[in-house]
N, C-alpha and C positions, 0 to 999 in steps of 0.2 A: 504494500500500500504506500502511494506518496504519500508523505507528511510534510511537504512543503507548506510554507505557514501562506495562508489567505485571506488575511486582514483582511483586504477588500472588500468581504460580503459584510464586513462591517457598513459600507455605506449603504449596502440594500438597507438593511436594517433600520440605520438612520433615519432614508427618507421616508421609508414605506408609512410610518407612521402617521406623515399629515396626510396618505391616501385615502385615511377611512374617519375620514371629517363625516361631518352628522351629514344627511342629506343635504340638508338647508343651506350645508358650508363649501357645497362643491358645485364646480360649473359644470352645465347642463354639457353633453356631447353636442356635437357639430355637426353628426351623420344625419340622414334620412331617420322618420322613427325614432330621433330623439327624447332625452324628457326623461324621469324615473317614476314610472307609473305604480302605484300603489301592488301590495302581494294581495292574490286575492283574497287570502283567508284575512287581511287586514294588515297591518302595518308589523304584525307581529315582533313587537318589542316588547321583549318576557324580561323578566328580572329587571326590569331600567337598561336593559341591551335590546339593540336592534341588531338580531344574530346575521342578517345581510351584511353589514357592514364592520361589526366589529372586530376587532385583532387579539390575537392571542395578548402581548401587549398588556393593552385594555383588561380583557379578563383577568390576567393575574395581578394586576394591579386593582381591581376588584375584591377579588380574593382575598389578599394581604390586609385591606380593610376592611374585609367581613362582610363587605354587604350582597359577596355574593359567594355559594360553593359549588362546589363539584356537582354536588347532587343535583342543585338547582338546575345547574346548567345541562346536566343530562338527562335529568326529564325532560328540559325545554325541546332537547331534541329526541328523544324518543317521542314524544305528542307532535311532531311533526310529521316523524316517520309514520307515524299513524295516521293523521289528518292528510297529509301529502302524496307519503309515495303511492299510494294506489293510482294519481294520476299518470304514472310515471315509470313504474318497476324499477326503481334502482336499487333496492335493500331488498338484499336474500334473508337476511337473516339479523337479527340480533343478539347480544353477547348472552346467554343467561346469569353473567357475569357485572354485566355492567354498572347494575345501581351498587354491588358491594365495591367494586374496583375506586369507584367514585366516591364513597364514605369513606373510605383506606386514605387516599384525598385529602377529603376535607381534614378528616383527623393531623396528616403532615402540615396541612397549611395552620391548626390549631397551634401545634408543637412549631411552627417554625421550622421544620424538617425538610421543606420541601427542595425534590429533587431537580428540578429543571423549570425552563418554559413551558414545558407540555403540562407540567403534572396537573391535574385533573380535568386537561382536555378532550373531547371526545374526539375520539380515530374513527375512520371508515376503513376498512381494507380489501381491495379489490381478491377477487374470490379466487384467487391462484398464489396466494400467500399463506404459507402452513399456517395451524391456529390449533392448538392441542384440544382448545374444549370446544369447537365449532368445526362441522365440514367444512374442506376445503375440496372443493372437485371441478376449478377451472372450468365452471358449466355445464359441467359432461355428468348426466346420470351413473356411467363407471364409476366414478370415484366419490358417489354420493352416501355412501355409507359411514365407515370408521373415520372420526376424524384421525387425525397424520399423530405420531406417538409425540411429535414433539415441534416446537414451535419453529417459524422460519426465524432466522438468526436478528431481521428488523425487527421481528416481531418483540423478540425479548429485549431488545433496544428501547423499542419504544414502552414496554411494560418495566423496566426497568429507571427508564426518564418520568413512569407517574401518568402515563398517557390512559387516558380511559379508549381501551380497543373495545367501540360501540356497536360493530359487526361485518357483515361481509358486504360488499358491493357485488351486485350483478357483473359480468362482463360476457363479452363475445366469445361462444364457445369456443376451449382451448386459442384462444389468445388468437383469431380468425385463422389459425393453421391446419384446418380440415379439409374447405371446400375449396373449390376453383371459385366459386362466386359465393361468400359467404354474404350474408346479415348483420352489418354491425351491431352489438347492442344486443344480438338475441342469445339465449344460452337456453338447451333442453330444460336447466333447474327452474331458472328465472322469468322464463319466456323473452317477449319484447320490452328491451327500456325506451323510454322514448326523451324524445327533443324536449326539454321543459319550456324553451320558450314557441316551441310549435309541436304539438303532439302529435302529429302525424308525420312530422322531420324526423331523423338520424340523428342521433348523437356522437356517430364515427366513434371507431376502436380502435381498442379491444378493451381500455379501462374506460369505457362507456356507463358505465353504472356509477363509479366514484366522482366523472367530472358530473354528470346529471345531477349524484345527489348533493354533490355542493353546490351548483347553479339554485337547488331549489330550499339551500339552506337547512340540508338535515345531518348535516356535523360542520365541525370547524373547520378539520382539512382531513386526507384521504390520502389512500396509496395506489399509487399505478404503477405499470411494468409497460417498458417498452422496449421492441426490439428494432422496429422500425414505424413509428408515428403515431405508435399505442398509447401514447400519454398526451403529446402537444397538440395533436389533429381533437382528439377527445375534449379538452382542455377549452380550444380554440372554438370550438363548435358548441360548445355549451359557456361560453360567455367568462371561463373560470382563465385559473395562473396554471399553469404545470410545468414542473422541472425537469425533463430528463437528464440525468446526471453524467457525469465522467464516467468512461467504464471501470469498472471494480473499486469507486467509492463508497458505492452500497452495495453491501453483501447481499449475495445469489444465492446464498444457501436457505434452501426452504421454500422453492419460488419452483413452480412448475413452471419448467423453461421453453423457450424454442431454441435458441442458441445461446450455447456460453460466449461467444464470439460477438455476441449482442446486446444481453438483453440484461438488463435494469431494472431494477423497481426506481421511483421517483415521488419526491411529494407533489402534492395537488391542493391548492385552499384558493381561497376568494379575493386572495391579497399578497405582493410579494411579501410581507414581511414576515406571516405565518407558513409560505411557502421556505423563506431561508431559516427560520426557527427549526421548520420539523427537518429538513436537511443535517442543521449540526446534531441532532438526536441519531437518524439515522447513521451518519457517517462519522461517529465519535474518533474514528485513529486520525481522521485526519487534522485535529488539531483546530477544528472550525469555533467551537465556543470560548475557549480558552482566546483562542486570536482575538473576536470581539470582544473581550472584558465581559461575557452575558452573564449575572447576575442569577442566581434561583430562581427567583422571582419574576427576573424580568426590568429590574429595577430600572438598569442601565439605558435602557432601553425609552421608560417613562422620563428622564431625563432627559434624552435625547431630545424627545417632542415638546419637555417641556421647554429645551433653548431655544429649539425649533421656531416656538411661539412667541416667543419673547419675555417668558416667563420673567419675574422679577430674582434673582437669586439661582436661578436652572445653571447647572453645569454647562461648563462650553461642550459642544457637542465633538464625541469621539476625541478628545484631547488626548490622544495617544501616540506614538510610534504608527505610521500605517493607517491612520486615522484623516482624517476630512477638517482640520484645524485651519481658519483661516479662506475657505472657499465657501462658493456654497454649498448646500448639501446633495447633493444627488444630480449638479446639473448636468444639463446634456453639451455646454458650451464647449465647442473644439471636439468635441466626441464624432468622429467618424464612422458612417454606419453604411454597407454595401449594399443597395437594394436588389433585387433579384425578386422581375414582378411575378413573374409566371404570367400573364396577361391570359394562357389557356384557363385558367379557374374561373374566369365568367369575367364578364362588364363591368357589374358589379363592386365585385372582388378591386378591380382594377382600378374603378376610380375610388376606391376606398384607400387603395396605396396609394394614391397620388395625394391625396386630402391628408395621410397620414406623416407621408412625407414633409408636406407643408409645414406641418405642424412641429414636425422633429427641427426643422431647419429654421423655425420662427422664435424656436427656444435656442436658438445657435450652432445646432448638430448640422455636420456638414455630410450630404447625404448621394451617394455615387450610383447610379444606378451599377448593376454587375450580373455577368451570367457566369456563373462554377461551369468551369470544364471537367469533361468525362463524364458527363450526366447520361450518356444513353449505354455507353461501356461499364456503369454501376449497374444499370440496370438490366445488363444481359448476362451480368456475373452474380446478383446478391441470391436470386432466388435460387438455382439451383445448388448455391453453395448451403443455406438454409435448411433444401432437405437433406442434405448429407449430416448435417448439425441436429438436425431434431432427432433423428432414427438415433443418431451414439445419445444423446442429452435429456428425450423421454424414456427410454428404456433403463437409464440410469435412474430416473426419479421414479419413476414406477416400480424399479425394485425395494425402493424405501418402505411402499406403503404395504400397509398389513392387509388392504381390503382391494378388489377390482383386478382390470387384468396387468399382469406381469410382465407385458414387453408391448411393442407396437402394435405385432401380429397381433396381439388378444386380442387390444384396443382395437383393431379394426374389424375382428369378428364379432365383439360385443355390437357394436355397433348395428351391424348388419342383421343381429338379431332384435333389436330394438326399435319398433316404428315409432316412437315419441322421440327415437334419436333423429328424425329425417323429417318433421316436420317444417322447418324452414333450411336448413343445412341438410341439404338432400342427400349431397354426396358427402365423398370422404374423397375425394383424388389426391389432396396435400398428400394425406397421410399413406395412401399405396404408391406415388411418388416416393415419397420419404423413405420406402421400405426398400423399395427397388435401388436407392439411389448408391453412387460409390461410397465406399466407406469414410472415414476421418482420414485412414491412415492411407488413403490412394495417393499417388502422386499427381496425378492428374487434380486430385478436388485441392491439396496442400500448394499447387501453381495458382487453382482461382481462387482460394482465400487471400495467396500474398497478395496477389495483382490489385485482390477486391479492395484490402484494405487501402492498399498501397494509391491508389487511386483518389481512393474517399478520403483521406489525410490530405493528398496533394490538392483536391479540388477546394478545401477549404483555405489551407496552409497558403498556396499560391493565389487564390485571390485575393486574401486581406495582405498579401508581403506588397501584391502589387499595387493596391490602391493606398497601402498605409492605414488600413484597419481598426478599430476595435472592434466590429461585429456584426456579421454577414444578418440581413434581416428577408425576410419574406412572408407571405400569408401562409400562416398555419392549416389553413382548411380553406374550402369550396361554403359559400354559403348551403346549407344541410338539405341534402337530396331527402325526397319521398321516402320512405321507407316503405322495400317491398320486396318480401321473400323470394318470390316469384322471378324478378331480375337483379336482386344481389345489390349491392353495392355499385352503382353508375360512376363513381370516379375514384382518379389515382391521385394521390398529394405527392408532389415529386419531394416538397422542399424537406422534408426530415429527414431522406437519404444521406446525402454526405456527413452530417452529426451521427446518425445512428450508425453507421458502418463504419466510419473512423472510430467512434467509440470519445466522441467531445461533446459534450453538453449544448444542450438546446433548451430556452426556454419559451413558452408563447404565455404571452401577456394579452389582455384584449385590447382590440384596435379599433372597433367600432360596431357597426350594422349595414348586412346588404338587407332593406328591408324590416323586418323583423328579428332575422336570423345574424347570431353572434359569427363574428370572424376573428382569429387572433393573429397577433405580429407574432410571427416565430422570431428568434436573436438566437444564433451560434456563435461560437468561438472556440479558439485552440485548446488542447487537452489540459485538463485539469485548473481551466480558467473559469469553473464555476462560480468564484466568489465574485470576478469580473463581470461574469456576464450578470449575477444577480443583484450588483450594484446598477449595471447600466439598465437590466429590465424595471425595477425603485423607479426610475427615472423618466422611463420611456411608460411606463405606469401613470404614473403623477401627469406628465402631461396630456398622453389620448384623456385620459380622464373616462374612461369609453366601456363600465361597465352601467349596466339597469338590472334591474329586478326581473327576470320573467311573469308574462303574464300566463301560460298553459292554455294558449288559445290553439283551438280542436283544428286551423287548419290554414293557409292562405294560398293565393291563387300562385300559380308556378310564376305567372311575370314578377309579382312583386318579389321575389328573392334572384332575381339577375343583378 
């Protein structure tokens, strides 16, 4: 593991906190469909918190004064999950666990014990992350029985940091690595999740369930996996922040995989600064909390906002080594950013980047358009390399579990005997590719991995050298197709490729609306420049200004989301 120190996500940190001003404190978006229209069950502000908007932060600084607990705050969200997700399906399940996890809690915030920023926040975890007292079955009726003997290694991270793990999210069976034409969003367990700000839209996968249920405000933040755009497309499409991390800064162990060569788990919340909070949890070797000065509680952090503001007495903000002393906080001034429009994701989409641009470059970000080379040579290398990677990497996690079938071949017999398995995911062709394909150890498959990566490093590496970089930007998602078993999934998202097969971090932030339907700015950058990029997404956050509330309206016409 690097442990290179990364001050830098110190400045996410910093800024994120003036993001989640009261409604009344922030300017309105700029897009079409602008405006922040009331949640329909009501303005749902439980405890003196309005859970839309509020930050971890916030909450523990709550906390520490009593006027709010664990408890409170995870009933708040289980009565949602209750009142809400039926519109929606994103919660498979819930902890049987969770109101005691939550009193364990309070009790530390009593005694002063408390272990981190998380502790007694509630977690979502997408449903292909071990969980010893909850199924974990990546969707798939196989693996619906025995939960897994023992926890994925995030998992005891985050139970260890005080985190209330509140249940499993839906996602897209086995992480969409079945069919030739999958379903986002659907799984045999879970059925269909749907679009919260349009219910008959897509919420894009495969952690489809965790960005939905944060969109609709039924936990604080959430876990996704991705191996190629499972987290930022998800993210981006449901209005939310998503990280995908450095590869092998969050541990893989316990994570029903597709590729070790890829694939991630990543956090997910409604704001960058709850998204960089659950990061240093997750990724404790690398040195991430300690670098910010983060406080138990959170303290450091309530200071920040409070100089931020211009508090009378508030410490100078980040007054450290590596720290933001002296500038402003999180601006975008001189920050150089590579556009890369995709103009194929629609009209829409398009003039949404150029509006977006505007706006980067009005705050002094100087902004280049740019196309990544070797885009069409990733893509006639990544998938075949893929099934060679699942066939060694599920056979391996499947010997783990004590219940279901024991290599691919089962899985793919199981299957074949189960017609509630083919209800929207008809076929299985990934997974009889997968089975046929060369092994790990071919020479052949060991030339298109080097090439692959080799490739996907270069396309990012040599864009930003050439323009003088800090960070390749593009649209996260396609404003949210129809959803329709019948014809699968209508489009491809090119822009998460080169982060996800170099294995460099990518974040999407929202950037605005085509229509109704949320779109997000993806931001990459070079390997292990996580803290970087989640200082500049703080940033580029604060000024789109470009999230609203969902309203779970049953349907709109196909022209209005061009």
């Amino acid at each position: 593991m690097n442990r290179r120190r990364i001050a830098a996500l110190a400045a996410a940190l910093a800024v994120a906190p003036l993001l989640a001003a009261a409604p009344h404190q922030r300017a309105e978006a700029d897009e079409p469909g602008g405006g922040r229209p009331s949640h329909p069950t009501g303005s749902h502000r439980t405890l003196g918190v309005d859970l839309d908007t509020v930050t971890i932060p916030e909450l523990q600084a709550r906390m520490k004064r009593g006027s709010l607990t664990s408890s409170a705050l995870t009933e708040a969200y289980l009565r949602r999950i209750r009142d809400v997700d039926p519109k929606i399906h994103a919660v498979l399940r819930v902890s049987p666990t969770a109101r005691l996890q939550a009193a364990a809690s309070d009790a530390r915030h009593r005694r002063g014990t408390v272990r981190g920023p998380l502790d007694g926040i509630p977690v979502l975890l997408k449903d292909n992350v071990n969980t010893r007292d909850m199924p974990t079955t990546a969707g798939s009726l196989a693996l619906a029985g025995k939960p897994p003997a023992t926890d994925a290694a995030l998992v005891t991270r985050l139970r260890e940091a005080g985190a209330v793990v509140l249940g499993k999210a839906n996602m897209s069976e086995w992480a969409n690595f079945r069919a030739e034409n999958p379903t986002s969003g659907w799984s045999a367990v879970g059925g269909q999740t749907h679009n919260p700000y349009v219910l008959d839209r897509n919420p894009c996968g495969s952690s489809s369930g965790s960005a939905a249920a944060l969109a609709a405000s039924l936990a604080q933040v959430a876990i996704g996996t991705e191996t190629d755009g499972s987290i930022v497309c998800p993210a981006g499409m449901n209005g939310v922040v998503g990280h995908k991390p450095s590869l092998g800064l969050v541990s893989r162990s316990g994570v029903v995989p597709i590729s070790a060569e890829q694939d991630t788990a990543g956090p997910m919340a409604r704001n960058v600064t709850d998204t960089a909070l659950t990061l240093a949890v997750l990724a404790p070797d690398s040195g991430i909390a300690a670098d910010i000065g983060l406080g138990a509680d959170g303290g450091l952090l309530t200071d920040v906002r409070s100089a931020a503001n211009g508090a009378p007495g508030a410490a100078a903000p980040l007054a450290r080594p590596g720290g933001l002393r002296g500038e402003r906080i999180g601006g975008l001034r001189g920050k150089r950013i590579g556009l890369w429009r995709l103009p194929s994701l629609g009209a829409g989409v398009d003039a949404l980047m150029t509006r977006t641009a505007t706006r980067l470059r009005d705050a002094g970000a100087q902004v280049v358009e740019v196309t990544p080379p070797y885009q069409g040579r990733l893509a006639e290398l990544e998938f075949p390399a893929l099934l060679s990677e699942f066939h060694r990497d599920i056979d391996a996690y499947l010997a783990t579990r004590e219940d279901g079938p024991g290599d691919l071949a089962g899985l793919i017999e199981f299957n074949r005997a189960r017609p509630d398995e083919q209800t929207c995911f008809a076929g299985q062709e990934l997974f009889e590719a997968a089975l046929a394909a060369p092994s790990t150890d071919d020479p052949g498959y060991r030339a298109m991995r080097a090439e692959l990566s080799d490739l996907a490093r270069r396309s990012i590496d040599e864009t930003m050298a050439a323009h003088d970089l800090d960070a390749l930007a593009s649209p996260a998602n396609p404003a949210a197709w129809t959803t329709d078993c019948a014809r699968g999934d209508n489009d491809v998202i090119p822009s998460s490729t080169p982060a996800a097969v170099a294995g460099y971090p990518s974040l999407s932030v929202p950037a605005g609306f085509v229509g109704e339907l949320p779109v997000g700015l993806l931001l990459m950058a070079g390997d292990r420049q996580d803290a970087a990029l989640l200082s500049l997404g703080a940033a580029v956050e604060h000024r789109l200004d470009a999230w609203r509330a969902p309203r779970y309206l049953p349907s709109v016409p196909d022209g209005a989301s061009r």
